[in-house]
N, C-alpha and C positions, 0 to 999 in steps of 0.2 A: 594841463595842456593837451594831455593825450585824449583824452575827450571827447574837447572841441576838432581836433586833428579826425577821429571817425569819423563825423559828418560834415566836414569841409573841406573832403577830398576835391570835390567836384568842383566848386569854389576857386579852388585854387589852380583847377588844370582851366576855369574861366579868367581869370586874371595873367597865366599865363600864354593864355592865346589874346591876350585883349594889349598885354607891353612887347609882344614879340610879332616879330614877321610871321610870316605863312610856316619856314623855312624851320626856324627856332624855334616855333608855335606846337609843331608838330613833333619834332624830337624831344621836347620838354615834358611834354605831356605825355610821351611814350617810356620818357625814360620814368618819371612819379609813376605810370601803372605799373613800371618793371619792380619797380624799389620797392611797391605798396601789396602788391603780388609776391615778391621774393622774402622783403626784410632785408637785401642784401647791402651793403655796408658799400662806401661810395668807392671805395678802391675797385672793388668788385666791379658796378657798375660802370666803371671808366675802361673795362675789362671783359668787356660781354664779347667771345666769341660769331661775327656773323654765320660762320660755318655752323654753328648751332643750329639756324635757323633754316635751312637750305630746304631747296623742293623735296628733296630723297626723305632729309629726314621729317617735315610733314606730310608727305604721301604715306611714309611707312607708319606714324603714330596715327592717321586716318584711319589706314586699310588695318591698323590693328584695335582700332577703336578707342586707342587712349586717350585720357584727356587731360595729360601735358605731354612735353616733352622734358627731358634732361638736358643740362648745360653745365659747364664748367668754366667759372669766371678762371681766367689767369691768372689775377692778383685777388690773392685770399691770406690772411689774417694767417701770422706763423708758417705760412707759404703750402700749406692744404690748396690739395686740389680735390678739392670735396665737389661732388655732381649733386644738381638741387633740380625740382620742379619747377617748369614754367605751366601755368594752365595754357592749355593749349587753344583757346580762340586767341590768348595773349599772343603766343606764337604767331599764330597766322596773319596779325597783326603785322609784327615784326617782320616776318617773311615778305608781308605785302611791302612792307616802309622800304626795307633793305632795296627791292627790286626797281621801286619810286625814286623816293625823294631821296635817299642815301645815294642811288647809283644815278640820280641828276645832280645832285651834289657834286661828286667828284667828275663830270664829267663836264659839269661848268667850269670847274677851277681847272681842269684839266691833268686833274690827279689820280691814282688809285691804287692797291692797296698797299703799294710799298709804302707810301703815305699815310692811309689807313689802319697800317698796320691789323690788318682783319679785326678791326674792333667797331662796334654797333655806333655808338654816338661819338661825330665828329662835329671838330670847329665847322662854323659855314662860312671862314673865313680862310682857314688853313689847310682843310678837311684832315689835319691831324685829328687825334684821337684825345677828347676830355680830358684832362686831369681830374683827379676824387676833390681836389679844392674847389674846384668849377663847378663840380656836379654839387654839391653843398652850397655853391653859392647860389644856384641856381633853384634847390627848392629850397634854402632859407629865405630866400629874399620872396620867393612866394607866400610862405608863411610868414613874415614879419606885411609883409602888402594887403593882406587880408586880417592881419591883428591877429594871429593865433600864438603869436610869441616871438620875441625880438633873439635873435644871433641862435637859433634854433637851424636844423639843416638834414640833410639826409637820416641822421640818427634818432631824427624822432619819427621818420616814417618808418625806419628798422622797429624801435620800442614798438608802435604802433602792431604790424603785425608779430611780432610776438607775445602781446597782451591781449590779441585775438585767436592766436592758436589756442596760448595759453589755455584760456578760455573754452575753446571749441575742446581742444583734449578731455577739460577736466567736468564739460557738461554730460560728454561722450560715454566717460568710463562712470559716472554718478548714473548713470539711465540706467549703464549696463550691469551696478552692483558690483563693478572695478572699485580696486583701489584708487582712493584718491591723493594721496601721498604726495608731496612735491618732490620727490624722488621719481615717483611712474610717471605723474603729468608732465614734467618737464621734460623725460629722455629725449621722447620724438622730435620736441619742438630745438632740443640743445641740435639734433640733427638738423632739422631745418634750418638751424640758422647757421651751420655748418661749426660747432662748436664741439670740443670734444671733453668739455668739463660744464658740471652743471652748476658751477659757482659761477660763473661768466654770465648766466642769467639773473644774478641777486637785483642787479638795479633794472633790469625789465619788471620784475614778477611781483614786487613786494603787494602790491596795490592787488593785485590778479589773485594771488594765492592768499591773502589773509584769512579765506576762509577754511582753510586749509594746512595751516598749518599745524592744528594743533589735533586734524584726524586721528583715530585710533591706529591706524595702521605705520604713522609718523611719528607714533607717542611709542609705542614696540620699538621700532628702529630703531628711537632717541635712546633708549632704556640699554637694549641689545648694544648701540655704541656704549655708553656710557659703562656697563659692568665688564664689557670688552679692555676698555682704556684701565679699568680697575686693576683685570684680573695681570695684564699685561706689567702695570703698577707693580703688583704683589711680588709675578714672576721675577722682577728684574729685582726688588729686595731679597728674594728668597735665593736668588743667584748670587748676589753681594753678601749674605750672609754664611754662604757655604763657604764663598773663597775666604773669610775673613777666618771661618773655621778648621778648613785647610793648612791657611796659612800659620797659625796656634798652634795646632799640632805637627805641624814640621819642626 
């Protein structure tokens, strides 16, 4: 599925402007480049900071020429407040939407942000702020609308870009005569996705890393644990063995 998912992004931000108002059209589609840019997990997303986005801070990643900015979703996984890249025309995006359609938003319902709770995508009904069930419902049902896969949802646009970084990492360091080890490809990317274990990536990678796994510098490591675990073995009998000898001669 993830696949068809790379080149049916566009697709599906077309079907999403084609069953939704102007209104919903627009935040739909902004929230899928956020998720498809980030990888970020729909909690996350229900959780986007507008202050994030504010004039200061793209004037200042402008005038310093960067090309994202930093954000820190509120609700994160194990309750991490992990800061991540947004590319920054995304930003200016956002920046623009935020100033628009968000702040006509609440000013039709006659809300703001106490209501808001300073969070990027709201109801255009309540101008409360998404729940991560909504945000999932909202691009699974685009993905099941376009056939890319039935009860599918935010989590396959996450897998998505982390079987792209994946990817980009391990083309990166093979150019550069890097190790390609799924221990070095995967560090950056366990960051990006704001992860602090790299077994949390097993069900992204298997597909990504196949070719890779069985690298020479993966086959060392595998080696190096494995006489580790041995010698470790040995120690813990050769310490059972002294106290049994101890206790003999008392």
């Amino acid at each position: 599925m993830r696949w068809k998912l790379y080149f049916q992004l566009a697709r599906i931000s077309e079907d999403l402007s084609k069953r939704s108002g102007p209104e919903k059209a627009l935040r739909d589609v902004l929230l899928l480049d956020l998720a498809d840019a980030t990888g970020w997990r729909a909690g996350s997303l229900s959780s986007v900071p507008v202050a994030a986005f504010s004039d200061e801070v793209i004037a200042l990643a402008q005038s310093s020429n960067e090309d994202h900015i930093w954000v820190t979703p509120a609700l994160q996984k194990f309750g991490y407040q992990a800061a991540f890249k947004v590319p920054f025309p995304l930003a200016v995006r956002i920046n623009r939407y935020c100033k628009d359609s968000r702040a006509e938003l609440l000013r039709k319902l006659g809300k703001d942000e106490s209501t808001a709770n300073g969070f990027l995508f709201l109801s255009t009904r309540s101008a409360t702020p998404l729940d991560h069930e909504y945000i999932s419902r909202i691009v699974g049902s685009a993905l099941t609308a376009i056939g890319v896969q039935q009860r599918a949802g935010a989590h396959a646009v996450r897998r998505k870009f982390a079987d792209d970084l994946t990817a980009e990492h391990h083309a990166v360091r093979k150019a550069s005569g890097l190790s390609t080890a799924p221990e070095d490809v995967l560090r950056p990317v366990a960051d990006a996705l704001g992860q602090q274990s790299l077994h949390s990536q097993e069900s992204y990678q298997r597909v990504v890393m196949s070719d890779v796994e069985m690298s020479h510098e993966h086959k060392l490591r595998q080696e190096l644990q494995k006489q580790g675990s041995e010698l470790a073995a040995k120690d813990h009998e050769i310490a059972r063995l002294r106290k049994l000898l101890v206790k003999s001669s008392s």
